[in-house]
KOLGU-152065 format. One record per atom (N, C-alpha, C): residue number from 1; x, y, z. Coordinates in Angstrom, 1 decimal, padded with zeros to 4 digits. Atoms other than C-alpha are relative to their C-alpha. Layout:
KOLGU-152065
<atom><pos>NUM</pos><u>X</u><v>Y</v><w>Z</w></atom>
...
end
This chain:
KOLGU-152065
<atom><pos>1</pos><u>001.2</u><v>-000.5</v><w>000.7</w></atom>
<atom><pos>1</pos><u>107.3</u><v>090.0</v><w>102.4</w></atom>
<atom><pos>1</pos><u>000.1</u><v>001.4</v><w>-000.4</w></atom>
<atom><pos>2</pos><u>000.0</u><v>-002.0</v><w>000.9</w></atom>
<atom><pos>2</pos><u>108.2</u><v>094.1</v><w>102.1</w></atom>
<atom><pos>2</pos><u>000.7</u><v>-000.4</v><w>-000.7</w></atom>
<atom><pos>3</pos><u>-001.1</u><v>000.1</v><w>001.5</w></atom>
<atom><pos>3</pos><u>110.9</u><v>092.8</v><w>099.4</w></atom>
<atom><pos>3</pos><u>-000.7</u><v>-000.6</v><w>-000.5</w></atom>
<atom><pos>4</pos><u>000.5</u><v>000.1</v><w>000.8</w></atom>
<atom><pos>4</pos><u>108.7</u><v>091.4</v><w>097.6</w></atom>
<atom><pos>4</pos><u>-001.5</u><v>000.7</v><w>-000.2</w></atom>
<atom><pos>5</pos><u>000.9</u><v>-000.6</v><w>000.5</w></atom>
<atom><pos>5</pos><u>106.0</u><v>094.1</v><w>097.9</w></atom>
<atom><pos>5</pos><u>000.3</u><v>001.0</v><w>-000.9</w></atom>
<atom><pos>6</pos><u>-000.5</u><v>-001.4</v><w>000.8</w></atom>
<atom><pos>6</pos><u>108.6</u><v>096.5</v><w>096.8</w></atom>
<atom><pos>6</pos><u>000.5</u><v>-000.3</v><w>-001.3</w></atom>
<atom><pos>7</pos><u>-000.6</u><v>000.8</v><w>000.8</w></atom>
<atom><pos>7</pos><u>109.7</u><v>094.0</v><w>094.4</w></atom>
<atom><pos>7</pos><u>-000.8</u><v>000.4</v><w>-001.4</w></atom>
<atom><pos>8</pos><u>001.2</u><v>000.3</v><w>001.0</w></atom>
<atom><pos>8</pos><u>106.3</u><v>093.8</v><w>092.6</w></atom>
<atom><pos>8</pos><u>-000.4</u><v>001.4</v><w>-000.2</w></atom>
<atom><pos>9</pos><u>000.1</u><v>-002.0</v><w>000.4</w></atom>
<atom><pos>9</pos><u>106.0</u><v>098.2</v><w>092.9</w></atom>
<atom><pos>9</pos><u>000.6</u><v>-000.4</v><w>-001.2</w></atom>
<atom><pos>10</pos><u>-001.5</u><v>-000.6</v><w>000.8</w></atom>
<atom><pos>10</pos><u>109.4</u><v>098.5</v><w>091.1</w></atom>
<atom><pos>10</pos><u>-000.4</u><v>-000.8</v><w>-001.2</w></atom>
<atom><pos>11</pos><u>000.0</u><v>000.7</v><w>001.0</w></atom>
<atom><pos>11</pos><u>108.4</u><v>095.8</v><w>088.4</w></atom>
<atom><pos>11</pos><u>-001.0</u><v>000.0</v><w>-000.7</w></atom>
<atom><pos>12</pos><u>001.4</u><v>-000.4</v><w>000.1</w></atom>
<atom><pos>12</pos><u>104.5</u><v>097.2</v><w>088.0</w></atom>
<atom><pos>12</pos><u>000.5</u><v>001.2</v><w>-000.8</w></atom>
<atom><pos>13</pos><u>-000.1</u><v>-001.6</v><w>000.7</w></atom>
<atom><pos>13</pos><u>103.5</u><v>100.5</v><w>086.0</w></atom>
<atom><pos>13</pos><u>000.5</u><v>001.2</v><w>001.2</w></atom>
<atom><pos>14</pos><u>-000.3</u><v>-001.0</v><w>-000.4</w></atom>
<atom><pos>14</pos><u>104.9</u><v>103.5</v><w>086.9</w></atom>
<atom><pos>14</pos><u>-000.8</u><v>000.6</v><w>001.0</w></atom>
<atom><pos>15</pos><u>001.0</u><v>-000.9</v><w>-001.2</w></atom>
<atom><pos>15</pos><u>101.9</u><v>104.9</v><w>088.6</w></atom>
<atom><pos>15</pos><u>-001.0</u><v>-001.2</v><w>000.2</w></atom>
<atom><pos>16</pos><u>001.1</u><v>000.8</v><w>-000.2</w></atom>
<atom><pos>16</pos><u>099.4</u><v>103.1</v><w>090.1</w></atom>
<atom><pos>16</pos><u>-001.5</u><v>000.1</v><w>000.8</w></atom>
<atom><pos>17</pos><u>001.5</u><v>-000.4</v><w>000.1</w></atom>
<atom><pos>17</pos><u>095.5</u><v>102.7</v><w>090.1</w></atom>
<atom><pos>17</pos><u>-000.2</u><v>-000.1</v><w>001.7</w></atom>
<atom><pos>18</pos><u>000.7</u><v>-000.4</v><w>-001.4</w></atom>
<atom><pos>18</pos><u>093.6</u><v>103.5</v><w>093.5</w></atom>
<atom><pos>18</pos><u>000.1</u><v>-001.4</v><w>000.6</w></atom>
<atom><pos>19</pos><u>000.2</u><v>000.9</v><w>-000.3</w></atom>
<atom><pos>19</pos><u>092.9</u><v>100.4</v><w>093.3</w></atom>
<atom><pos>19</pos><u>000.9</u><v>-001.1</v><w>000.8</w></atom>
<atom><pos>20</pos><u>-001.6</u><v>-000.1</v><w>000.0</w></atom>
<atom><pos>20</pos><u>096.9</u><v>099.1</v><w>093.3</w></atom>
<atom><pos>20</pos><u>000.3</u><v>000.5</v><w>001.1</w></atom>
<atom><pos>21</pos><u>-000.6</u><v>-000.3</v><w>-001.6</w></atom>
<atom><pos>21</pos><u>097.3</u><v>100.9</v><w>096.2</w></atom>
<atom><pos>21</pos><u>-000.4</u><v>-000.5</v><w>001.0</w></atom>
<atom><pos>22</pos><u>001.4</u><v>000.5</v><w>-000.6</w></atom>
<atom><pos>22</pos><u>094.2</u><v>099.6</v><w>098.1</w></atom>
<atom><pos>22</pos><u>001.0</u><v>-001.4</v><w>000.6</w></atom>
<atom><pos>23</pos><u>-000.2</u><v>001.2</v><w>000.1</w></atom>
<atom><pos>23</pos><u>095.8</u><v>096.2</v><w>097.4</w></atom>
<atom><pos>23</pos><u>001.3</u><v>-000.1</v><w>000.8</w></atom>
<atom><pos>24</pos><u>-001.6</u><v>000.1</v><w>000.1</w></atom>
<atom><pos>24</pos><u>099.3</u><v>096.9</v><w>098.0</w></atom>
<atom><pos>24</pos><u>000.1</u><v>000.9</v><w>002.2</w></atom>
<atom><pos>25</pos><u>000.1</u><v>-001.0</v><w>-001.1</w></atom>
<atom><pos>25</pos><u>098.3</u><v>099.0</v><w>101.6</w></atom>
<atom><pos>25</pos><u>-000.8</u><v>-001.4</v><w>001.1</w></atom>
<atom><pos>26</pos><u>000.4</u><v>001.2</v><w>-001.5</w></atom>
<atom><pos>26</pos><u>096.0</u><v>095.5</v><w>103.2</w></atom>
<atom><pos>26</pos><u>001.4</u><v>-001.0</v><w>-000.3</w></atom>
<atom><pos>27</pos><u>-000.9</u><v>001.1</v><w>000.1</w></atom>
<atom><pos>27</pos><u>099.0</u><v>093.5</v><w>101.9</w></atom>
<atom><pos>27</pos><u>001.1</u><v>000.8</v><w>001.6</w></atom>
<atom><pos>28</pos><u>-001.0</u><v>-001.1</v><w>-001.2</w></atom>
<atom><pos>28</pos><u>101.3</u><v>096.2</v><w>104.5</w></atom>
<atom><pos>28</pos><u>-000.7</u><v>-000.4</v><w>001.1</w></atom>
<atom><pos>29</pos><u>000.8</u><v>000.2</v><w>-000.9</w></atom>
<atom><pos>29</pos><u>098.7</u><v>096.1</v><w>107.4</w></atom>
<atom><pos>29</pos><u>000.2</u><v>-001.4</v><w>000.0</w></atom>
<atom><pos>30</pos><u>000.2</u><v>001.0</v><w>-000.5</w></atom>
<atom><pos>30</pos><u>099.0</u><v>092.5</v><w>107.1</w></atom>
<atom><pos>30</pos><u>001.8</u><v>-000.9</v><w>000.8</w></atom>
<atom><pos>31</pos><u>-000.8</u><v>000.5</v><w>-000.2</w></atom>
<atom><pos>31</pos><u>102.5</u><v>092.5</v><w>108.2</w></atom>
<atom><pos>31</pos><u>000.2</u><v>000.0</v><w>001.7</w></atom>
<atom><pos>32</pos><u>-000.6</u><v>000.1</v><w>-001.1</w></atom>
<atom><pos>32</pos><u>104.2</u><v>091.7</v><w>111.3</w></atom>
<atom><pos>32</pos><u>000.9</u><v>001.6</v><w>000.1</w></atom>
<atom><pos>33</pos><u>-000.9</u><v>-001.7</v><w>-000.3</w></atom>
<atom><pos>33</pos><u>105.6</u><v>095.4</v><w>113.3</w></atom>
<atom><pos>33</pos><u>001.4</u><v>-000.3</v><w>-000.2</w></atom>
<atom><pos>34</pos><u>-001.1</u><v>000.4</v><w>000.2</w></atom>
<atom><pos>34</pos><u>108.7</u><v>093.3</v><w>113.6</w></atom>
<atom><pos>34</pos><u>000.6</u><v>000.0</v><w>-001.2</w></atom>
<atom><pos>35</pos><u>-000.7</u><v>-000.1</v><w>001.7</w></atom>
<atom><pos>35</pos><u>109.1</u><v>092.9</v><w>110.0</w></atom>
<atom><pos>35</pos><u>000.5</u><v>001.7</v><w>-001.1</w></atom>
<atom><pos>36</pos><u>000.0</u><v>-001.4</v><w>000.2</w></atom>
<atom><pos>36</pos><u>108.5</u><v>096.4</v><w>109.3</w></atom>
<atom><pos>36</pos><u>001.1</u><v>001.0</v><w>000.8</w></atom>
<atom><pos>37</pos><u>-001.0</u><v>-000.5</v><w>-000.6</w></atom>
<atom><pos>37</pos><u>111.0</u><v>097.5</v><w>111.9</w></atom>
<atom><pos>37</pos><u>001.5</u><v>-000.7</v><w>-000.6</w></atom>
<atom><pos>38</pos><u>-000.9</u><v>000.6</v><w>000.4</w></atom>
<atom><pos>38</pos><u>113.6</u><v>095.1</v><w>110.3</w></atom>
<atom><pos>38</pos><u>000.4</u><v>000.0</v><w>-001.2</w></atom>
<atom><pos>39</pos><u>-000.2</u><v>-000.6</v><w>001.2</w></atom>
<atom><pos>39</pos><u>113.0</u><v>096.7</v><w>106.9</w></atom>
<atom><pos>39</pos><u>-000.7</u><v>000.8</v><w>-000.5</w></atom>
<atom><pos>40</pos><u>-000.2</u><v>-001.3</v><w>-000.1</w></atom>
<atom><pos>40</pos><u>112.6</u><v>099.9</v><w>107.7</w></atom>
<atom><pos>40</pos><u>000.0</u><v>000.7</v><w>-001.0</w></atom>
<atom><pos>41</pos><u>-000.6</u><v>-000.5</v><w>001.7</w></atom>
<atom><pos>41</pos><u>114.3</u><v>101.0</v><w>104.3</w></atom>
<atom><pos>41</pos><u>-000.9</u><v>-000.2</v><w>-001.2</w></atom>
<atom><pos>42</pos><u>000.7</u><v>000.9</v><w>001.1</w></atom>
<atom><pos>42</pos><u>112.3</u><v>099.0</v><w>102.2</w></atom>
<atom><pos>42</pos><u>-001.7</u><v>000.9</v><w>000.3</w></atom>
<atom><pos>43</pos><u>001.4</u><v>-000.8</v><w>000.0</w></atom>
<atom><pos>43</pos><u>108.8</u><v>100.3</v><w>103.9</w></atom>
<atom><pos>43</pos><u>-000.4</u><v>001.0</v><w>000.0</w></atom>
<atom><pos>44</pos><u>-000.3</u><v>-001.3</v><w>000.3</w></atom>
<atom><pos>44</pos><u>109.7</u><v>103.4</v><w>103.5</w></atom>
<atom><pos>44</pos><u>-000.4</u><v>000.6</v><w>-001.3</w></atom>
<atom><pos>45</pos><u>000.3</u><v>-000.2</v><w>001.3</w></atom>
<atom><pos>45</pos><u>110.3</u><v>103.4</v><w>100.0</w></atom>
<atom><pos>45</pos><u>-001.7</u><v>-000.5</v><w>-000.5</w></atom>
<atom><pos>46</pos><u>001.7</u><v>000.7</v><w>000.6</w></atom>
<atom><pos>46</pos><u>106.7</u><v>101.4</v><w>099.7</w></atom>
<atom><pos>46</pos><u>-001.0</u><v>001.5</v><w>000.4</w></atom>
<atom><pos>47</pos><u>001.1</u><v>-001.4</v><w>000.2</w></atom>
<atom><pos>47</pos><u>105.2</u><v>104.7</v><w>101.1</w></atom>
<atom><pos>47</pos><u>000.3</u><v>000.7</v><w>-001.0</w></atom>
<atom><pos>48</pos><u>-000.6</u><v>-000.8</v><w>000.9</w></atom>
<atom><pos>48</pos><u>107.4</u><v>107.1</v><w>098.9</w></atom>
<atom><pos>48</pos><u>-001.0</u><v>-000.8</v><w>-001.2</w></atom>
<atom><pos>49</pos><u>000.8</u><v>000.9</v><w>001.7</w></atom>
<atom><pos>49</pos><u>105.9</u><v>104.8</v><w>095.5</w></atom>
<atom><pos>49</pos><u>-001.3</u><v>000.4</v><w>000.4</w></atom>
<atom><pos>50</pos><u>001.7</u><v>000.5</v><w>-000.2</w></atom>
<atom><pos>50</pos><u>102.4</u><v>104.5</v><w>097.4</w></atom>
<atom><pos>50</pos><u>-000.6</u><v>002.0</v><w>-000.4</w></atom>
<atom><pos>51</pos><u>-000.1</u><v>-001.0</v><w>000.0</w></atom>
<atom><pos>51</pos><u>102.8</u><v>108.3</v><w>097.8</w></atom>
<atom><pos>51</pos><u>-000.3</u><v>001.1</v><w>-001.2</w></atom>
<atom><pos>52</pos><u>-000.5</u><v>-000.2</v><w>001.4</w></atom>
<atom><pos>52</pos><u>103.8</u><v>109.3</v><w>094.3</w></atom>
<atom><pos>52</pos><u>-001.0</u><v>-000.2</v><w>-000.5</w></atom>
<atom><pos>53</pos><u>001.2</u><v>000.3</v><w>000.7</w></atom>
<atom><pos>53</pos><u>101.3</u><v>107.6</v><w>092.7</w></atom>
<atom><pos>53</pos><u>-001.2</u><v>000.1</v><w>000.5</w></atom>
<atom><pos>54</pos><u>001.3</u><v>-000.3</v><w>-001.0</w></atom>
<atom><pos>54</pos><u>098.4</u><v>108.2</v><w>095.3</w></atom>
<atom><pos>54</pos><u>-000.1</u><v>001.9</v><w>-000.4</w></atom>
<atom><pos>55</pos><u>000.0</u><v>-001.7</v><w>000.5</w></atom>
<atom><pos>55</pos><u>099.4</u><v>112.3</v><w>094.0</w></atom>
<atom><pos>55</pos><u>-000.1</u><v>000.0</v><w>-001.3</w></atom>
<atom><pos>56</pos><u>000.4</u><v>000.0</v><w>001.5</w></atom>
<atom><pos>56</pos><u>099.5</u><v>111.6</v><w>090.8</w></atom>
<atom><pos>56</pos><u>-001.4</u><v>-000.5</v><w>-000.5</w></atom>
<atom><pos>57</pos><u>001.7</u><v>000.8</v><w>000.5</w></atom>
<atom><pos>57</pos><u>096.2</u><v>109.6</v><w>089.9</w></atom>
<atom><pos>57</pos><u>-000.8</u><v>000.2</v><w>000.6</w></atom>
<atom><pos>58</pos><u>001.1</u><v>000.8</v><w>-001.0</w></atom>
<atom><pos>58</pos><u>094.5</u><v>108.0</v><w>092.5</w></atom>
<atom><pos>58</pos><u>-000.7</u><v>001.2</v><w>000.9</w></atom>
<atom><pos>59</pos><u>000.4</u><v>-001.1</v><w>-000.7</w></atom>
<atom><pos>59</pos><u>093.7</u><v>111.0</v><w>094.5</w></atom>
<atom><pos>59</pos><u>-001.0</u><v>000.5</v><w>-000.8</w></atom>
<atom><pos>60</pos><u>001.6</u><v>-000.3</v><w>001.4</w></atom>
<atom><pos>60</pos><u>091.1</u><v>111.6</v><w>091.6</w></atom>
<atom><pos>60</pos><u>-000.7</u><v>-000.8</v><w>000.4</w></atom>
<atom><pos>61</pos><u>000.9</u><v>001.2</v><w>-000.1</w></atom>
<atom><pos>61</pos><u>089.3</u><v>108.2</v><w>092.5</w></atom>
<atom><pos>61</pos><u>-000.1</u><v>-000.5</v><w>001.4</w></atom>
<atom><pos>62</pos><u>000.3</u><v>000.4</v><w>-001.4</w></atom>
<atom><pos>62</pos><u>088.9</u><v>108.4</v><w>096.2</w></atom>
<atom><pos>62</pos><u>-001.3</u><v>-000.5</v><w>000.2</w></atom>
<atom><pos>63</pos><u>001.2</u><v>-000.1</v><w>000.4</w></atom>
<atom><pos>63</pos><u>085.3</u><v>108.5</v><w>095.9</w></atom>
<atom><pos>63</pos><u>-000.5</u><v>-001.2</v><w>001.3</w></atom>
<atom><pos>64</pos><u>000.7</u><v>001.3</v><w>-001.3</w></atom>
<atom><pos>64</pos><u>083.8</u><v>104.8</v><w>098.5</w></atom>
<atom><pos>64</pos><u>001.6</u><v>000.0</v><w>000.4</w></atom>
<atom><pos>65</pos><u>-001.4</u><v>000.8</v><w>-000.8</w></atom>
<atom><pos>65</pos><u>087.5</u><v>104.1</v><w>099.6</w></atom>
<atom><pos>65</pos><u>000.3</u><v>001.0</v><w>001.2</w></atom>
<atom><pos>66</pos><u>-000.8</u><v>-001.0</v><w>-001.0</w></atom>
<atom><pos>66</pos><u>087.6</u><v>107.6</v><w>102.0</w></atom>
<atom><pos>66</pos><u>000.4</u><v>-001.2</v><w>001.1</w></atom>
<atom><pos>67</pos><u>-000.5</u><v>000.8</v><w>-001.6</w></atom>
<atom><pos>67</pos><u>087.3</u><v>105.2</v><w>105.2</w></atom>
<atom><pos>67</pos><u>001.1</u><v>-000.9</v><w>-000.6</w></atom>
<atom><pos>68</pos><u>-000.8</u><v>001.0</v><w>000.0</w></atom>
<atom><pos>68</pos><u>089.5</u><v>102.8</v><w>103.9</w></atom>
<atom><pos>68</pos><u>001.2</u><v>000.8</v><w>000.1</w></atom>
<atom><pos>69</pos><u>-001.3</u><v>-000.4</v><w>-000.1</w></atom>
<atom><pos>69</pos><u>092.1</u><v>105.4</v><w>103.3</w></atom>
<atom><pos>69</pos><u>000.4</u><v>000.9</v><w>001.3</w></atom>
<atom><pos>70</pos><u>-000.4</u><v>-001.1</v><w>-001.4</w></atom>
<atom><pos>70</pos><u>091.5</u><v>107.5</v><w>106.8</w></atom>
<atom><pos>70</pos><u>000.4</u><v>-001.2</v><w>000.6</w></atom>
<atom><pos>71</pos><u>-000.5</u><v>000.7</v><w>-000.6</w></atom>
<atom><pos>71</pos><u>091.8</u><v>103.7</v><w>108.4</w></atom>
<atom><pos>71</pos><u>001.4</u><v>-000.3</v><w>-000.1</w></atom>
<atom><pos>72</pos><u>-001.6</u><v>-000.4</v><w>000.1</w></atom>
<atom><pos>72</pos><u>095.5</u><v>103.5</v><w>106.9</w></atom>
<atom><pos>72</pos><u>000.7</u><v>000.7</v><w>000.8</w></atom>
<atom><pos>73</pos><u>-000.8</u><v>-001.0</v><w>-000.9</w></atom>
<atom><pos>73</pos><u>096.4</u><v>106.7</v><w>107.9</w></atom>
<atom><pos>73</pos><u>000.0</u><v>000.1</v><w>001.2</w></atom>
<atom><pos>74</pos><u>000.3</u><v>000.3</v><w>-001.7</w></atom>
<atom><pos>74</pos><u>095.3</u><v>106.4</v><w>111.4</w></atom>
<atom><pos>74</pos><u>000.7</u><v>-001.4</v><w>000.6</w></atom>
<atom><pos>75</pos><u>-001.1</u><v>001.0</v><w>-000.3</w></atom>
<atom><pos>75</pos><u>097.2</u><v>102.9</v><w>111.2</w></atom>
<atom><pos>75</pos><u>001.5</u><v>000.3</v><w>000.1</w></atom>
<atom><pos>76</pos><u>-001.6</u><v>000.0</v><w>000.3</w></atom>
<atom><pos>76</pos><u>100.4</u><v>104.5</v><w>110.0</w></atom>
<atom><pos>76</pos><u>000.4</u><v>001.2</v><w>001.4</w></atom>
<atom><pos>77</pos><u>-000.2</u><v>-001.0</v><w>-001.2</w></atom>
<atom><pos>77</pos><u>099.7</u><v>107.3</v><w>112.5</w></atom>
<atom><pos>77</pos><u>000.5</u><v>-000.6</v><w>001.7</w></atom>
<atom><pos>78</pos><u>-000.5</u><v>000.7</v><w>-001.2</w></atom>
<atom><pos>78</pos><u>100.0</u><v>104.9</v><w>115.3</w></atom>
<atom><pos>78</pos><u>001.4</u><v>-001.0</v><w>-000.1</w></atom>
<atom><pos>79</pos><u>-001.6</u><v>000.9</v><w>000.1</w></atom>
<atom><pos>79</pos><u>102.8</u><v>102.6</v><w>114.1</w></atom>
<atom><pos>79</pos><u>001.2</u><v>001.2</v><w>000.3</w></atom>
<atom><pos>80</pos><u>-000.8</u><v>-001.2</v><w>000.0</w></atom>
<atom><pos>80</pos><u>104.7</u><v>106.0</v><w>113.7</w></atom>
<atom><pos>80</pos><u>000.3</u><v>000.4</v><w>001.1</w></atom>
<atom><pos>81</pos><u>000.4</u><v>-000.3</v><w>-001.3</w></atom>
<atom><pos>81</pos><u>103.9</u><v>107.1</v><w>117.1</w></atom>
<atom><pos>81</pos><u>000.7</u><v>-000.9</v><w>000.7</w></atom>
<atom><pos>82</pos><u>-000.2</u><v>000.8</v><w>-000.2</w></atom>
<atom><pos>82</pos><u>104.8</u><v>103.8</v><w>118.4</w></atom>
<atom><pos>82</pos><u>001.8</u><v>-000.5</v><w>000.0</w></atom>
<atom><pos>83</pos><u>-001.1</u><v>000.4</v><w>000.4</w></atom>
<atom><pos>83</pos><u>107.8</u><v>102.8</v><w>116.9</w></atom>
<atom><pos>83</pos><u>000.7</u><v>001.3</v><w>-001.6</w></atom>
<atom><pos>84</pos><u>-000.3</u><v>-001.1</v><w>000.9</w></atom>
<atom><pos>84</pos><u>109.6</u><v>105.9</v><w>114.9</w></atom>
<atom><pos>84</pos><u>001.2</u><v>-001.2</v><w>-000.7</w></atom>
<atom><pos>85</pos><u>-000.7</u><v>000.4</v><w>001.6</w></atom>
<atom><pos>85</pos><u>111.0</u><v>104.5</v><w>111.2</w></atom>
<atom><pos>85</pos><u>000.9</u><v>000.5</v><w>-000.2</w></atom>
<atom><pos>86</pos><u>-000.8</u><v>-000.5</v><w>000.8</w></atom>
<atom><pos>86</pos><u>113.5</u><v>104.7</v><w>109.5</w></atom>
<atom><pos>86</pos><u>001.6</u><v>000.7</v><w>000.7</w></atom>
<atom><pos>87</pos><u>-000.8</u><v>-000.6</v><w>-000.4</w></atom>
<atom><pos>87</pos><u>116.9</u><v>106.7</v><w>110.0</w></atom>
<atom><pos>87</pos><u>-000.1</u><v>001.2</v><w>001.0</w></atom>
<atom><pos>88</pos><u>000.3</u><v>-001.3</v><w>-000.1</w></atom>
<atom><pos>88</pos><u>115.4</u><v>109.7</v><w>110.5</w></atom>
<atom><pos>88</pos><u>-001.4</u><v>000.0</v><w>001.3</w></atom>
<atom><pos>89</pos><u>000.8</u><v>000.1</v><w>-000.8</w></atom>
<atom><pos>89</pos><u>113.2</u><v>108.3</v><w>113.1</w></atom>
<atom><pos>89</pos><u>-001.9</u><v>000.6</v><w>-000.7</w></atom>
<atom><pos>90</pos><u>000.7</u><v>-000.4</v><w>000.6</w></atom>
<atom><pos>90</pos><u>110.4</u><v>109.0</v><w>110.8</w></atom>
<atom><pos>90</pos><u>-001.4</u><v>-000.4</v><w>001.4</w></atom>
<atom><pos>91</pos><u>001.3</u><v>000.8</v><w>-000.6</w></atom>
<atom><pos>91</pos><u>106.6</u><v>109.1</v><w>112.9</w></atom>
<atom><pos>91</pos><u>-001.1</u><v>-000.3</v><w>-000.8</w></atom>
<atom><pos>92</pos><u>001.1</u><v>000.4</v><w>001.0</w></atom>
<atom><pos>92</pos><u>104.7</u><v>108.5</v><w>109.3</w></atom>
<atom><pos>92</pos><u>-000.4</u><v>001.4</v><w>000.0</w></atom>
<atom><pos>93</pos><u>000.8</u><v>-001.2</v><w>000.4</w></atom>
<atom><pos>93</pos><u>102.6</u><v>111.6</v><w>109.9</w></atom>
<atom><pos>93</pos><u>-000.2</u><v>001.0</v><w>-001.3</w></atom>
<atom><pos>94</pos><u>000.6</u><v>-000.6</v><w>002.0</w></atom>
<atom><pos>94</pos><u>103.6</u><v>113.1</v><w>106.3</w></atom>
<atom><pos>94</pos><u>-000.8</u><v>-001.2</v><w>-000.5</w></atom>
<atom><pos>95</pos><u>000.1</u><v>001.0</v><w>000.9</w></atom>
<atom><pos>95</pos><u>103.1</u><v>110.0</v><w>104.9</w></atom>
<atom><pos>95</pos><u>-001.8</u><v>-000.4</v><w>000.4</w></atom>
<atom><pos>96</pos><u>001.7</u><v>000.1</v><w>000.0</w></atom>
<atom><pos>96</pos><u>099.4</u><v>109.5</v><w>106.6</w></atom>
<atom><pos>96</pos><u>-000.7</u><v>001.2</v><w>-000.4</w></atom>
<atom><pos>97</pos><u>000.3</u><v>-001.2</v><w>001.1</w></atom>
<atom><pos>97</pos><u>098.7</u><v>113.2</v><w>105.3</w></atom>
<atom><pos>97</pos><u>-000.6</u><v>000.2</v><w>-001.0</w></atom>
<atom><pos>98</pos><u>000.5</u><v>-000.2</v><w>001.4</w></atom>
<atom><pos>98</pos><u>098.3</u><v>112.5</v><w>102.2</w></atom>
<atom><pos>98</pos><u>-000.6</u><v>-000.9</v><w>-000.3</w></atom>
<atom><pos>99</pos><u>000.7</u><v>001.2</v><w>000.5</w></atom>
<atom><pos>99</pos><u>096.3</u><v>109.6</v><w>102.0</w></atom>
<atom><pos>99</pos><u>-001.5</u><v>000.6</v><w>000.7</w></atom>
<atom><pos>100</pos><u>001.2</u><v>-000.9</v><w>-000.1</w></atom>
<atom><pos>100</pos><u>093.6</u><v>112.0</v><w>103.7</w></atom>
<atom><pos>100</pos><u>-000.4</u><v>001.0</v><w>-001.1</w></atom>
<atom><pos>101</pos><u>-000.1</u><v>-001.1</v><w>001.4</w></atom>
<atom><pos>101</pos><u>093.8</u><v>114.3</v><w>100.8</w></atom>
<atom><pos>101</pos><u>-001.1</u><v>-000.5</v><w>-001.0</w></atom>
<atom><pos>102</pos><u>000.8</u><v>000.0</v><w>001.0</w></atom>
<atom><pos>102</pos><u>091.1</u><v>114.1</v><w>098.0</w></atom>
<atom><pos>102</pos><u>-000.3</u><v>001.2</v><w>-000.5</w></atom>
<atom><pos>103</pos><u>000.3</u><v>-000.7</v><w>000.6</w></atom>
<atom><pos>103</pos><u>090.3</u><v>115.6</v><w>095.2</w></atom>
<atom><pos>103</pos><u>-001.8</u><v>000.2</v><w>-000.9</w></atom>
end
């Protein structure tokens, strides 16, 4: 399921609407930790894109979604916590950061 979330990023517009993220962030939460620990690499990059385009645009159009986006962050904060990502043992914490951010 993360290859083909990263699948449908990479093959989508360049940036993407609040909304786009919204979508692409319960599709994440709906994975298995196992899965996400087994591709690591891949959900990584799904933040980096989520990231990108959450600084570019969407950070304009937070507006009703705050809770939705502090419940993320406080999701990725504990997966992070939990089980450290990636190579670099990542614990999320940049990456929940910025999904508190509004403009």
């Amino acid at each position: 399921m993360i290859r083909k979330i990263l699948n449908d990023i990479r093959n989508g517009p360049t940036i993407l609407t609040l909304s786009q993220i919204i979508d692409i962030i319960k599709s994440l939460q709906l994975l298995k930790v196992e899965e996400i620990l087994k591709n690591d690499k891949e959900f990584l990059e799904i933040l980096d894109l989520l990231v990108e385009s959450y600084s570019d645009s969407a950070i304009f159009e937070v507006n009703n979604n705050k809770f939705f986006l502090e419940k993320f962050s406080n999701w990725l904060l504990k997966l992070g916590k939990k089980y450290p990502i990636g190579r670099n043992k990542d614990d999320l914490s940049s990456y929940s950061d910025i999904f508190l951010k509004e403009m």
